[in-house]
N, C-alpha and C positions, 0 to 999 in steps of 0.2 A: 065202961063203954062210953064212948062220945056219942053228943047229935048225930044224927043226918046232917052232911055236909054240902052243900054240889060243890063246892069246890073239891071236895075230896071226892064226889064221885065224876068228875071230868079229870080231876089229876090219874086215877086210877084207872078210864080208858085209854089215857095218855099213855102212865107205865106199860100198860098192856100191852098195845100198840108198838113201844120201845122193845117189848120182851118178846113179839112176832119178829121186829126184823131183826132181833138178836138170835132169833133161831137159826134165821136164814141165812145168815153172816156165818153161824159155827158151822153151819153144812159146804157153804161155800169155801169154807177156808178148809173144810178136810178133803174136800172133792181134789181142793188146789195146793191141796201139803205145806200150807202153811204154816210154821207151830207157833208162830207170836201170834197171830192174827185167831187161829183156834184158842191161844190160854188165855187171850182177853176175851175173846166171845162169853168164853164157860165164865170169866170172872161176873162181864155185866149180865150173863143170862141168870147168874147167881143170886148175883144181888134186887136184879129188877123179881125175884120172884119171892124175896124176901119181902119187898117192900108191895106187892100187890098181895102177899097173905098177912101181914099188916093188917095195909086197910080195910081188905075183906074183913076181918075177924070186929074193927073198930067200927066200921057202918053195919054190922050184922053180930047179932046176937048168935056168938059162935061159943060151945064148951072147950075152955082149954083152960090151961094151969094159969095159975097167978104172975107166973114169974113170964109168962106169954103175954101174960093181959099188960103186963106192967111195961112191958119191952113195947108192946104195940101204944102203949099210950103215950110214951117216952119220945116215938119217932112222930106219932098225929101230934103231938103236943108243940114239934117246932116250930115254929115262927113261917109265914108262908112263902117267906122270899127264897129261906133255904132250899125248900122244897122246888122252885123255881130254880134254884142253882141247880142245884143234885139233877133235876129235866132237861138245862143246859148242856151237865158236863155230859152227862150221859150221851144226848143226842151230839156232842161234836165230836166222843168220842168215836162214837156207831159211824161217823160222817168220816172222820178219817182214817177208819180202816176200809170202810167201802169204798175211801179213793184210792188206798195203797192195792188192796185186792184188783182193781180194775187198771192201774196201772201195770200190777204186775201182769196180768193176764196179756195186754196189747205190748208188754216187752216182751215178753217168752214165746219160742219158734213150736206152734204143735200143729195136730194135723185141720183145727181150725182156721188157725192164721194158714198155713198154707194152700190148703181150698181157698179162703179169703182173697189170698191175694192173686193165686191163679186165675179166679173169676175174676180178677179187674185186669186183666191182659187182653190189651190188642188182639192178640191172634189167637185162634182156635190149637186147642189141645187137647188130644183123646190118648189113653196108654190102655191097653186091652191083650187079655191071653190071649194064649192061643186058639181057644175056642171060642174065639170073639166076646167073651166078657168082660163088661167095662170094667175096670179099675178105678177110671178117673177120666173126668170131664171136663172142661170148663163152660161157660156160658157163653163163648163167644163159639165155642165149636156146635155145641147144641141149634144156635143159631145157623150157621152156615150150614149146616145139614138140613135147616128145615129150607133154606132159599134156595139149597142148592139140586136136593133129592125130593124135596115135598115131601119128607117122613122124619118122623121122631128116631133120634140114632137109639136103638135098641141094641145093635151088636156093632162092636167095631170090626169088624173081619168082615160082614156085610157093608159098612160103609167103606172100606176100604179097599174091596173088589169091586165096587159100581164105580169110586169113582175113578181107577186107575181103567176100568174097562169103558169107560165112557158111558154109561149107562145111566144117561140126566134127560131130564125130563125133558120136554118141549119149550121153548123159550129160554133156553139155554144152552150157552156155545162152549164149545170143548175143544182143545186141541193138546198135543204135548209140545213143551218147550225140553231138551236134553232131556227127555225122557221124567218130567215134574207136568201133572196134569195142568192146565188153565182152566179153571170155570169161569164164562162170562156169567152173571148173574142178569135179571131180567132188570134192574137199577142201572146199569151200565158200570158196576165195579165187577172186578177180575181177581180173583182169587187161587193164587197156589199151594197146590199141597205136594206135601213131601214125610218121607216113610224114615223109620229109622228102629232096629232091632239092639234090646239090648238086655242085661241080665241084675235079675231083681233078685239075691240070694241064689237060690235055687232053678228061679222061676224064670223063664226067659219072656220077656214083655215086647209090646209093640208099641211103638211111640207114633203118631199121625198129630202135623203140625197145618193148619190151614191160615194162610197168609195173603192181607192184600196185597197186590202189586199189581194196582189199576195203572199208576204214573210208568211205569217200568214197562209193561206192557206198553203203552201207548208211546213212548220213545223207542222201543223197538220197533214197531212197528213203522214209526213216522223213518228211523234209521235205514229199515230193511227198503220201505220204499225209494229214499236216499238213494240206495246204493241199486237198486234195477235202475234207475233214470242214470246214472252215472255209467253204469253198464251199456246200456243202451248208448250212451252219448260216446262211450269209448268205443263200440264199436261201427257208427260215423266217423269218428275221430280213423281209426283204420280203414277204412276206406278211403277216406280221403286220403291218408297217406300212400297206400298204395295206387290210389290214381294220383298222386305227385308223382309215385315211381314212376311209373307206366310216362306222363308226359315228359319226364326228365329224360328218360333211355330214348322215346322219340326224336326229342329235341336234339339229342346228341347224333342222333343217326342221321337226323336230316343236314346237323353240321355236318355231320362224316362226308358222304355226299356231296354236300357245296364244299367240302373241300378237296373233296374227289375231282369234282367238275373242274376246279380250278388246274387241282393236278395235269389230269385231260389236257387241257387247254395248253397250257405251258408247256406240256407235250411235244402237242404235234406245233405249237409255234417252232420250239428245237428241234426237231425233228424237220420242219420245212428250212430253215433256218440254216439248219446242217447239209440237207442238199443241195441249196442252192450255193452257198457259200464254198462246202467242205468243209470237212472238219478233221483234227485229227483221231487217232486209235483212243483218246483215253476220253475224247468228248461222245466216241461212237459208244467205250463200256456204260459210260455213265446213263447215256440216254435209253441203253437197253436194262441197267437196274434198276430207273425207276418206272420203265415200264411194266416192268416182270413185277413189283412192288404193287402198281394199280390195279395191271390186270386181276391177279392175283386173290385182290381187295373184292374185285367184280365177280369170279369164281366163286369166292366164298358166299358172298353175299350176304345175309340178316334171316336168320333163320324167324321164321314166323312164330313157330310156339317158342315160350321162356323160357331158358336152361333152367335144372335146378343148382342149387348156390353149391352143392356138394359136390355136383357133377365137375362143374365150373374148375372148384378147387383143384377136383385132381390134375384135370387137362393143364390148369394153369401149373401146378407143380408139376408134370410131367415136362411141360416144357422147358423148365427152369430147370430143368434135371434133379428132381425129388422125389422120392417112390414114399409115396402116404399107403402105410398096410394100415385096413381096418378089421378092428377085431369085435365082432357086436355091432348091434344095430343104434344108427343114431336116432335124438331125435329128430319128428319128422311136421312136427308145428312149433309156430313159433309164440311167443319169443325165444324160447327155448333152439330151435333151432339156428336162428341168426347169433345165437350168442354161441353154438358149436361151431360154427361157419367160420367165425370171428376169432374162437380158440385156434381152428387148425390154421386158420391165416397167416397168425401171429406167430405160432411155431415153425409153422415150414420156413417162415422168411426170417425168424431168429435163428433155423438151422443154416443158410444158406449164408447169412451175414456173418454169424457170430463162430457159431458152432463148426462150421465147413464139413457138414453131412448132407447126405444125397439119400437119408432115409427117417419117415418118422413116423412112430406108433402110436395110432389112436383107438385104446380100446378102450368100448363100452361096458355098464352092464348099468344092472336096478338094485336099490335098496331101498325098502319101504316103499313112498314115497317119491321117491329121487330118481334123476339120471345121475349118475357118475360116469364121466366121461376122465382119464387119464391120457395124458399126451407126452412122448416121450421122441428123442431121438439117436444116434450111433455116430455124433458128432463127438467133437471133443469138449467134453466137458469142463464147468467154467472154475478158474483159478481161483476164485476171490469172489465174494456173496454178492450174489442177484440183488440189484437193486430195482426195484419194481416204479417206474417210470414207465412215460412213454407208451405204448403198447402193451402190457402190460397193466400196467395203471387203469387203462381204460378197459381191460376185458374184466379187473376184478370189480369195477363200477357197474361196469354190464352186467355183472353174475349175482351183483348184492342187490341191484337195482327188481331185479325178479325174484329176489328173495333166494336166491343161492349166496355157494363162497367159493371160493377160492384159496389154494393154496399150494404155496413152491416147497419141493423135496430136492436137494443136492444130494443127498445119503441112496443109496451106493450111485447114483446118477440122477442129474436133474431131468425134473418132470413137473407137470402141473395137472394137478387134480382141482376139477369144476364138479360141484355137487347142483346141481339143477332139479327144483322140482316138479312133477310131472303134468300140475294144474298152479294156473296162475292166475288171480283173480284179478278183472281188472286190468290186466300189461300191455300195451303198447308191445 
């Protein structure tokens, strides 16, 4: 047996020390199936237990065999740098499997790492049965449930009846966007949530995702106001245009008139003119057709309420000898209606020009959405493909310009079909 040492009794809390975290190392490495990292464990937990019954036996008066005594005296008898190495290797050993073990832990995908990394997401995320028990949370949804309901999320089926039912607390504003709730929160951020069902093996889950969209929010909003001032301004903008109508048909009528008067005037000059002079038979027809032409003009006279433009059309095809059958009801606001007005326009005077028919078919109906309005007539039909110019050109500008189209069929006989839609935001 040797002295009492202290060096050998601080080397020996030392090994000790080595031979606790060599415990903890072989547990860790079989929790983490490791098998190199376990058969080195078992190696140094081996050896370090060697070498602390050792020096147990060498500072304490232990009974054991000779060939023990002799072995313990053999390893206390080394020189003390050794011993100092063997402390070295040991502890860089322990040191580099505790960094392979931790590394391999933050490379490999398990259900720590991904709670981990769930909880450092942006946005709130709850997945829950159907009987509203959580599965999975993260801390940002935890959060939003407490700012948004004043309550700890306990069940998700509960959180996510209140908040698609609106049912928030006071100091908190609510509305739906396309059917995705908005929480104002009492900070002045805006938060949406949105729902999603899906299947977990067996098991059908519920997914609830809660998302800022404070900037998004507050550009629509700045947008939607945008566009009422716009609204608003378009519909001065109509007015005003329609009082240009209204002065334009005036102004033309007041010409009418002074050209009437002058008519008049020039009149009865020829007419005085004529009897005092004489005149012959073909100066007396002339003086009576343009009389029969003014009077005529005065007869009529200016109807005080406005035709409508449809009205208008027929009268004016009928006189031009064109029989316009309607079939359905057109439209009856515009712009839609000026741009029907403008279809039958175009046709009846491309049947009279081109086609040389004296009838044209305008029938209506609805789809979705939409007027469909088809125009056709019982001319003769054209030799060689419509080229879209001219009139034409300008109705299909007209129809896209409101967000319809336009489009020519030759096949069995031409015709054009105007798809118009029934609400037009915004149009002139």
């Amino acid at each position: 047996m040797t002295d009492f040492s202290l060096f050998w009794f601080f080397a020996g809390i030392f090994y000790l020390c080595l031979f606790f975290v060599s415990s903890g190392l072989l547990v860790y490495s079989v929790l983490l199936k490791r098998f190199v990292t376990t058969l080195l464990s078992l190696l140094l937990l081996g050896s370090l237990y060697f070498i602390i019954q050792c020096i147990s036996m060498s500072l304490w008066s232990v009974d054991c065999s000779e060939e023990a005594l002799l072995l313990c005296s053999r390893l206390i008898g080394l020189p003390v740098f050794v011993h100092l190495l063997i402390i070295a290797g040991i502890s860089g050993l322990l040191g580099v499997l505790i960094h392979s073990l931790i590394h391999y832990r933050k490379t490999q995908i398990n259900a720590g790492t991904v709670k981990e990394a769930v909880d450092n997401l942006p946005s709130g995320i709850c997945i829950y049965a159907d009987n509203g028990r959580i599965l999975m949370v993260n801390r940002a949804m935890e959060i939003f449930c407490r700012n948004a309901l004043s309550e700890v999320l306990i069940s998700g089926k509960r959180f996510r009846d209140r908040i698609f039912a609106g049912k928030v607390p006071e100091g908190r504003k609510y509305e739906l966007y396309d059917g995705t709730p908005l929480i104002g929160l009492p900070g002045g951020e805006v938060w949406g949530v949105s729902e999603k069902t899906s299947h977990f093996g067996k098991r059908t889950v519920h997914i609830l995702k809660a998302s800022e969209v404070t900037e998004f929010y507050r550009k629509t909003a700045a947008l939607h106001e945008m566009r009422q001032e716009l609204s608003d301004l378009n519909k001065k903008l109509v007015a005003y245009n329609e009082e240009i109508v209204r002065l334009t048909a005036e102004k033309e009528l007041f010409n009418s008139r002074v050209r009437l008067h002058d008519e008049m005037g020039a009149d009865l000059l020829t007419i005085r003119r004529f009897l005092q002079d004489g005149g012959t038979e073909q100066e007396r027809q002339e003086i009576r057709k343009r009389m029969k032409r003014n009077l005529g003009f005065l007869l009529t006279g200016q109807s005080s309420v406005p035709r409508d433009e449809y009205e208008l059309l027929l009268e004016t095809a009928g006189k031009l000898g064109v029989q316009i059958e309607l079939e359905g009801k057109l439209p009856n606001r515009n712009p839609q209606k000026y741009a029907a007005a403008a279809a039958i326009h175009e046709c009846f005077t491309n049947t009279l020009r081109h086609a040389h028919g004296d009838r044209v078919t305008v029938s209506t109906s609805e789809s979705g959405g939409n007027f469909v309005i088809v125009l056709s007539n019982n001319g003769k039909q054209p030799e060689e493909p419509v080229q879209e110019k001219g009139g034409l050109l300008s109705l299909r500008k007209l129809a896209e310009d409101i967000g319809g189209t336009m489009e020519i069929t030759e096949e069995p006989f031409f015709s054009v079909r105007l798809t118009l839609p029934k609400e037009v935001q915004d149009a002139l």
